[in-house]
C-alpha positions in Angstrom: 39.4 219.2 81.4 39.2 223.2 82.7 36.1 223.3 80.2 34.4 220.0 82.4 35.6 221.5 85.8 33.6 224.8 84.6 30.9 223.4 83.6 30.4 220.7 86.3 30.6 223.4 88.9 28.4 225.7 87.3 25.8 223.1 87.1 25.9 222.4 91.0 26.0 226.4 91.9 22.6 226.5 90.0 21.1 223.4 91.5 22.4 224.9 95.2 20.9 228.2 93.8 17.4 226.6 93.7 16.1 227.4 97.4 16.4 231.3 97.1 13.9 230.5 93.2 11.4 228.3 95.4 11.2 230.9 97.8 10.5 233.6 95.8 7.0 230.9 95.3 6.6 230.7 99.0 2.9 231.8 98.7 1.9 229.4 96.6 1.7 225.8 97.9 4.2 223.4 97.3 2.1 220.9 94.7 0.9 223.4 92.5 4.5 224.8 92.1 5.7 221.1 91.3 2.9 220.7 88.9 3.8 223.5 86.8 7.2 222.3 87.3 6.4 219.0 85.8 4.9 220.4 83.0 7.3 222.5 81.6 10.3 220.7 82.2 8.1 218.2 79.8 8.0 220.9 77.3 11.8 221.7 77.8 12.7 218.0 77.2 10.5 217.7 74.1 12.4 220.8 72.2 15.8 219.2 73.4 15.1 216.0 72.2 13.5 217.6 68.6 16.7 219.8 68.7 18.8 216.9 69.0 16.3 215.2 66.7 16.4 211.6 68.5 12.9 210.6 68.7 13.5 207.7 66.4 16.4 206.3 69.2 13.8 207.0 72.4 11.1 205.4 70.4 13.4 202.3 69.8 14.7 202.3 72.9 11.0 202.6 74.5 10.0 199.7 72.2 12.5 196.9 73.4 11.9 197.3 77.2 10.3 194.5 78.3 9.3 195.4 81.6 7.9 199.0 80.9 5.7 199.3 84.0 9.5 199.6 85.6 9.8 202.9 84.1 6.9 204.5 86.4 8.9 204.0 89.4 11.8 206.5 88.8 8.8 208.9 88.0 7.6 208.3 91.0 10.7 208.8 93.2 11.5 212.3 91.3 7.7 213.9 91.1 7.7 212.9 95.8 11.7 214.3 95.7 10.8 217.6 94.2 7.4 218.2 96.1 9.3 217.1 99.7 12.0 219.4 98.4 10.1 222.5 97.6 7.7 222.1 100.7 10.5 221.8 103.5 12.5 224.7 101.8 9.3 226.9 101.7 8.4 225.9 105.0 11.7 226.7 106.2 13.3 223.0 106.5 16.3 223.9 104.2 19.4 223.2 106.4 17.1 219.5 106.6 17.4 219.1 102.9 20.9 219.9 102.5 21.6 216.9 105.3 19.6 214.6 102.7 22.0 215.7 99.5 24.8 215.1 102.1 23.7 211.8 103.3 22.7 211.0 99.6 26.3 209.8 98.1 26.7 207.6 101.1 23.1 205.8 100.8 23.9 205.5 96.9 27.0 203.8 98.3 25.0 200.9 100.5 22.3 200.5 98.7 25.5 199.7 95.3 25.8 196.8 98.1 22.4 195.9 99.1 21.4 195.7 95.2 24.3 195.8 93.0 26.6 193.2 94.9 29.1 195.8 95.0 31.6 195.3 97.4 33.0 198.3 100.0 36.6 199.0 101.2 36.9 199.3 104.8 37.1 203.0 104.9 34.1 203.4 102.9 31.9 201.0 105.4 33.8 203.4 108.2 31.9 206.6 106.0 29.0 204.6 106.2 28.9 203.9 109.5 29.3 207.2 110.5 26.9 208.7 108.5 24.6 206.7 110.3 25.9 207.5 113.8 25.4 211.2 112.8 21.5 210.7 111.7 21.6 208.1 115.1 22.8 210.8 117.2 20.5 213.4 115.7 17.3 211.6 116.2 17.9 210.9 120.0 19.5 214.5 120.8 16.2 216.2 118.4 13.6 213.9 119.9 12.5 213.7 116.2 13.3 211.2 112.9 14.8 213.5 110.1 12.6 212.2 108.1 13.1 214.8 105.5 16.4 214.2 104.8 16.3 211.0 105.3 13.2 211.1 102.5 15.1 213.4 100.4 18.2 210.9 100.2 16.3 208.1 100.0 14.0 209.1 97.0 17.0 210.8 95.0 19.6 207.7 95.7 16.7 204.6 94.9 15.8 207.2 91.5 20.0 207.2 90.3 19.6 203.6 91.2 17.2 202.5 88.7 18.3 205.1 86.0 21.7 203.4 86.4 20.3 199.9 85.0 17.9 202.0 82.4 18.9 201.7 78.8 17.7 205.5 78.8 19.5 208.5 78.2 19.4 211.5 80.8 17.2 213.9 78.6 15.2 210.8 77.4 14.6 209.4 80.9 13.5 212.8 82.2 11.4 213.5 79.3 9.5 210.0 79.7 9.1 210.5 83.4 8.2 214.0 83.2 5.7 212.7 80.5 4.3 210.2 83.2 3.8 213.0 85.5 2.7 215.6 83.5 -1.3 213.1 84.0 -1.2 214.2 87.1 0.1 217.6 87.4 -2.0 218.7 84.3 -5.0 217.2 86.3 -4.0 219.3 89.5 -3.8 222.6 87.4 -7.2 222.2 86.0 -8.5 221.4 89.0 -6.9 224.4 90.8 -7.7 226.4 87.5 -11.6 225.6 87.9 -11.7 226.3 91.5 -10.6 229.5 91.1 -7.1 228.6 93.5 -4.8 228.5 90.7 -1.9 231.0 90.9 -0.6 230.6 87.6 -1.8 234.1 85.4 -2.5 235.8 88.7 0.6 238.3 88.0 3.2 238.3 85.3 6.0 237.3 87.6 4.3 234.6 89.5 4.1 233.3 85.7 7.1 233.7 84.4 8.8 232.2 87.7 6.1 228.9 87.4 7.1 228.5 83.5 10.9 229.1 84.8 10.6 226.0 87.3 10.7 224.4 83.9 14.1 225.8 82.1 16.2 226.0 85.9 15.1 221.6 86.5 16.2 221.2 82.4 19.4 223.3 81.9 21.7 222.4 84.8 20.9 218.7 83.6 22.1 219.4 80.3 25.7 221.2 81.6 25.5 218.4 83.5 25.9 216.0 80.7 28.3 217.5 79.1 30.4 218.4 82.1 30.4 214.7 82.9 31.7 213.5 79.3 34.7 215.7 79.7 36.0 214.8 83.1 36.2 211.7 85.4 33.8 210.3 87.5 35.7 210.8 90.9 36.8 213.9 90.5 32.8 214.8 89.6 32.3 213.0 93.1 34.1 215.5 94.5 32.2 218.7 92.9 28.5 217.5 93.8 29.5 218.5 97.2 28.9 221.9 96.1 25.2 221.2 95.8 24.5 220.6 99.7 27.1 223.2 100.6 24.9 226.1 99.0 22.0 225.1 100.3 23.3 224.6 104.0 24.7 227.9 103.3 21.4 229.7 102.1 19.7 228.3 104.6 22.0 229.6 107.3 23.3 232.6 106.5 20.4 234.3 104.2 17.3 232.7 105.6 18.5 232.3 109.5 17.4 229.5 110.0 18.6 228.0 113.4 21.5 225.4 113.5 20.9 223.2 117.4 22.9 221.1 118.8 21.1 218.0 117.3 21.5 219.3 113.7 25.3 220.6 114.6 26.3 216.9 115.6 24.3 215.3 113.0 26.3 217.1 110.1 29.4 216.7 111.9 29.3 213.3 111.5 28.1 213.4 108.3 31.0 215.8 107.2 33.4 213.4 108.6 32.4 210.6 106.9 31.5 212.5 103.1 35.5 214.1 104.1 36.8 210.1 104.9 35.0 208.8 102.0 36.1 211.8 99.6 39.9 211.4 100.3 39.9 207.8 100.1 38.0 207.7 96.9 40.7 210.0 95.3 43.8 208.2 96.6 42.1 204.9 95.9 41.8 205.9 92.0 45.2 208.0 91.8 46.8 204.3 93.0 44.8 202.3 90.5 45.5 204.9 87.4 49.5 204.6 88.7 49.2 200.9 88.4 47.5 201.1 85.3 51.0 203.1 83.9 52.9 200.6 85.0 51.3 197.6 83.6 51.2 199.8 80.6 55.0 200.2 80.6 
């Protein structure tokens, strides 16, 4: 249990750690950066799934979909969330994308009703309803749709959506849409390559930070994993919060960047709600495990 608790909250720290990496890629625009990101996070994937050696179960796996075309979709979803992500937070929109990872659990939540059928308790439609004040509020008090955290939520929450009904494994589902990508992102690295714009080579630490997008999108997946095989669900409901935390932080406190009214009263709500929905989400399953002793006895 203390080994999952580590490990889960080691693999949010790095993922709320990532702002301060894209930064240090500020001068170099934000698709070239994913391309390379792309790529080797493809090569990463490959070596886990030789080390692991389970090429014969993704080939098997890949065989009996029926509806393969489905698979370019969650591709699709992750290449746009990682290039909106690394262009706000270089272009210095990174208390924006910490409102999307906020707002993100609670859109997972509607759209589990909306899709899945799933039925909410009445404090978690109050969450939800809030939530949406808050991005209500912020939009007439801004003048302006948050349309990158609202893009950022959206993209990440439809994307654990569809890998929640695919018969794919984590590493295998990233390697295959990485894979995907990797036509296009090798095509924008030739192109940028020819035209004499490429960054990549142009300095040893430029190069070694473009082939590290690679290992810092892989690894925290991986402790991921593992993290959530050793503790429950809720409780890593709980941790994730970690992730947005960081990077409201980050963007705050080390990058300055300016907290107004409309942003103030937009995460207000939205900490209400994510606080509403937290707490009710743990008393909800402490009740049900009691209940479960007792039919037990």
């Amino acid at each position: 249990m203390k080994r999952g608790v580590l490990l889960a909250f080691s693999a949010y720290i790095f993922w709320g750690l990532h702002p301060i990496y894209w930064k240090m890629l500020k001068t170099i625009p934000a698709i070239e950066i994913v391309s390379y990101r792309v790529f080797w996070s493809c090569i990463f994937f490959i070596v886990i799934l030789s080390m692991r050696q389970q090429w014969a179960v993704f080939y098997k796996k890949l065989k009996s979909l029926e509806k393969k075309w489905l698979l370019f979709l969650p591709a699709f979803l992750i290449g746009s969330n990682w290039l909106t992500y690394i262009w706000a937070v270089n272009a210095d929109f990174i208390l924006e994308t910490s409102m999307g990872y906020f707002i993100c659990p609670l859109l997972s939540v509607f759209l589990g009703v909306l899709v899945l059928k799933e039925k909410l308790r009445l404090v978690q439609w109050i969450a939800v309803v809030l939530a949406g004040i808050g991005v209500l509020a912020m939009t007439i008090i801004y003048g302006q749709f948050p349309w990158i955290s609202l893009y950022l939520a959206g993209t990440w929450a439809f994307y654990g959506l569809l890998r929640k009904k695919s018969p794919l494994g984590a590493v295998e589902g990233l390697f295959l849409e990485t894979m995907v990508l990797s036509i296009f992102s090798l095509s924008c690295i030739f192109y940028l390559t020819n035209a004499g714009e490429g960054h990549f080579l142009s300095s040893w630490s430029i190069s070694v930070f473009l082939i590290g997008a690679g290992i810092i999108s892989g690894l925290p997946l991986i402790i991921f994993i593992v993290a959530a095989r050793l503790i429950n669900f809720s409780l890593i409901g709980i941790i994730q919060y970690i992730y947005p935390t960081l990077i409201f932080l980050i963007g705050y406190l080390i990058y300055d960047e300016s907290l107004n009214q409309a942003k103030l009263v937009g995460f207000i709500f939205i900490w209400i709600a994510l606080s509403i929905y937290s707490i009710e989400a743990v008393l909800f399953t402490k009740k049900k495990n009691q209940v479960k002793r007792r039919e037990a006895i």
